[in-house]
Residue, then its C-alpha position, 0 to 999 in steps of 0.5 A: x533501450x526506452x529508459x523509466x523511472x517510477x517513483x515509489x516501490x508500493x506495490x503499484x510501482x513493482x507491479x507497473x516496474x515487472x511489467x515494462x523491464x520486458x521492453x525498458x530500462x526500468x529504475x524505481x526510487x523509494x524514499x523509505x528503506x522498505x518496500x511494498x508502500x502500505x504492504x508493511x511490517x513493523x518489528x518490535x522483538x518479540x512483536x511483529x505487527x502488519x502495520x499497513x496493509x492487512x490482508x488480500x482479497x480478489x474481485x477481479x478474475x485476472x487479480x485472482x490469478x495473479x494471487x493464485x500465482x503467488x499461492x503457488x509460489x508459497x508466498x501468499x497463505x490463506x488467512x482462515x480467521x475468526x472474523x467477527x463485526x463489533x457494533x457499539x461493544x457488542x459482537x452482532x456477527x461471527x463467520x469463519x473466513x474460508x476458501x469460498x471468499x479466501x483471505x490471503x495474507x504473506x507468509x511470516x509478515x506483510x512485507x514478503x509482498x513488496x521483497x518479492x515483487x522486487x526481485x531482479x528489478x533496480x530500486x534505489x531506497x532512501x531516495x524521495x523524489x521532490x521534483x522533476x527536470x526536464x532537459x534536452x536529453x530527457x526527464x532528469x528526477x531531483x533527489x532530497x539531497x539536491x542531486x539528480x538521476x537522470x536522463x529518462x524517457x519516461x517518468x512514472x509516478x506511483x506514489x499517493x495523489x497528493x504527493x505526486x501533485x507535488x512532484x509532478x510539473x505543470x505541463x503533466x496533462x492530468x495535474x489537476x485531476x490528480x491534486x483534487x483526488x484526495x485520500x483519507x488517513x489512518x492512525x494504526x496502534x500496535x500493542x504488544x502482550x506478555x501473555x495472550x488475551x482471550x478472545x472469541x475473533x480473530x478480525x474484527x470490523x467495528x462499527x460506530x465507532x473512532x476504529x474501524x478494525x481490530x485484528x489478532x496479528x499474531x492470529x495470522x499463518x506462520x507469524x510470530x507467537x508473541x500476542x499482538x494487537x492492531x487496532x486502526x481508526x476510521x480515515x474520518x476520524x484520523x483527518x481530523x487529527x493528523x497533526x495532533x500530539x500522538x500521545x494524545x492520540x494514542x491514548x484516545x484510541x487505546x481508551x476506544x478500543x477498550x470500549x469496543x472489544x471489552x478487552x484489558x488492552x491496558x495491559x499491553x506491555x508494548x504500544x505504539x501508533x504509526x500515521x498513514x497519511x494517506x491510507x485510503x480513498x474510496x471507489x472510483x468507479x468509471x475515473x481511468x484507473x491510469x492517468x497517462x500523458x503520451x505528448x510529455x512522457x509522463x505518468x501517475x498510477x496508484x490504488x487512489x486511482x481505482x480503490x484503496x486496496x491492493x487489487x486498486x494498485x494491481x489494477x491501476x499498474x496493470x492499466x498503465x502497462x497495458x497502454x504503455x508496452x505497444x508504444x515502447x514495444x513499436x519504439x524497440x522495433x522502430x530502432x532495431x529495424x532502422 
């Protein structure tokens, strides 16, 4: 059987990774301990904080029915908040989210996603891929600690633009198209409260601002009653300061939000800050939402490919398998045929 290893279980790599295990051999590598990339949780007791992602919404009538899917399978709850849009400090528009254009998010917290995905599927967590090897038997991927896994037929990469520039070897077709995609960053504050704040919203889009979103985590279905904030900042602003102390940062964003929300957000007993380093890219509308090198066996997938969404990695998994799975498929019967 076709052997593959994709590296990174985001939600791109589990979705591309559920697909072929149908005709392959299938080992996904993740160098961080949780799974769904930017489908993520981060826990500070009693706070639960949707550090990442923070929610789902279909365009795509073939994404619907797969959210419709996990709806069904009690993984997925409409989120019906309070949605406001916050201009300069001042609320200019309010309407409550609904079944007309459904919010879902993961029941109890963001990263059910990736934990679902994964079921039945073999991932090897705490492993970053820094290289690929290629040998006589096949493609042979270089873990940080200097070992190797190997050997594959196929080797898939689903993991940011720039990191997969990185890894991936000169002769992959597509290389320089991948190192000129460039994805923005996102500083995300997470503040904890001992007692809630009184708010008329519960997500709120900011405008003119360094944040570009804050939302009530704690509003979302089936999470924990501690009150908790997450305020995210704007991608332009966020590339400007990467490197930055991150207390500084902090600070900066904390001292922002006051002024946009109006809220003692001062008061939070708990704060911390999480850096995406790339956390999102917009449109690529008519770019392939899959980037495949059928001479070198090769492959790189991901939301940067189509938008920085979770449908964008759905899609962009999906375009793979469906170019992907004749060719192993016509291989499989080629060799039970032979």
């Amino acid at each position: 059987m076709t052997k593959i290893a994709i590296i990174g279980a985001g939600v791109s790599g589990l979705i591309a990774a559920r697909d072929l295990t149908f005709c392959a051999d299938v080992t996904l590598f993740d160098k961080s301990r949780g799974l769904g990339g930017r489908a993520a949780t981060r826990y500070a007791t009693p706070y639960e904080f949707d550090h990442g992602c923070q929610f789902i919404q279909g365009q795509s009538t073939e994404f619907n029915r797969f959210l419709e899917g996990l709806v069904e399978q009690r993984i997925l709850k409409r989120w019906d908040a309070r949605f406001a849009e916050i201009d300069s400090g001042e609320i200019t528009h309010q309407r409550q989210w609904g079944a007309d254009q459904p919010h879902y998010v993961p029941r109890n917290r963001m990263n059910m996603l990736g934990h679902h995905l994964a079921e039945g599927l073999d991932v090897i967590r705490e492993a970053q891929i820094t290289g690929l090897n290629r040998k006589n038997d096949g493609w042979y991927v270089t873990h940080h600690m200097k070992s190797e896994y190997g050997p594959f037929d196929w080797v898939i990469s689903a993991i940011p633009s720039k990191q997969a520039a990185d890894i991936l070897p000169e002769e992959f077709t597509h290389l320089e198209v991948i190192s000129n995609r460039k994805m923005g960053g996102c500083f995300s504050l997470m503040l904890g409260f001992d007692t809630p704040l009184p708010t008329e919203w519960d997500a709120a889009v900011v405008k003119n601002a360094n944040i570009s979103w804050v939302a009530i985590n704690s509003s979302k279905p089936e999470r924990s009653d501690a009150f908790s904030v997450l305020i995210n900042s704007t991608n332009n602003w966020a590339d400007k300061y990467l490197d930055d102390d991150r207390n500084w940062v902090q600070e900066y964003l904390l001292t922002e939000a006051i002024k946009v929300t109006n809220l003692p957000l001062h008061q939070a007993s708990h704060k911390a800050l999480h850096l995406w380093r790339y956390a999102n890219i917009e449109s690529q509308a008519g770019k392939p939402a899959s980037y495949i090198d059928f001479d070198n066996n090769l492959a790189a997938i991901g939301d940067w490919c189509v938008k920085g969404r979770i449908e964008g990695a759905f899609k962009s998994a999906k375009d793979l398998s469906k170019q992907l799975l004749p060719v192993l498929d016509q291989k499989r019967f080629n060799l039970i045929s032979a």
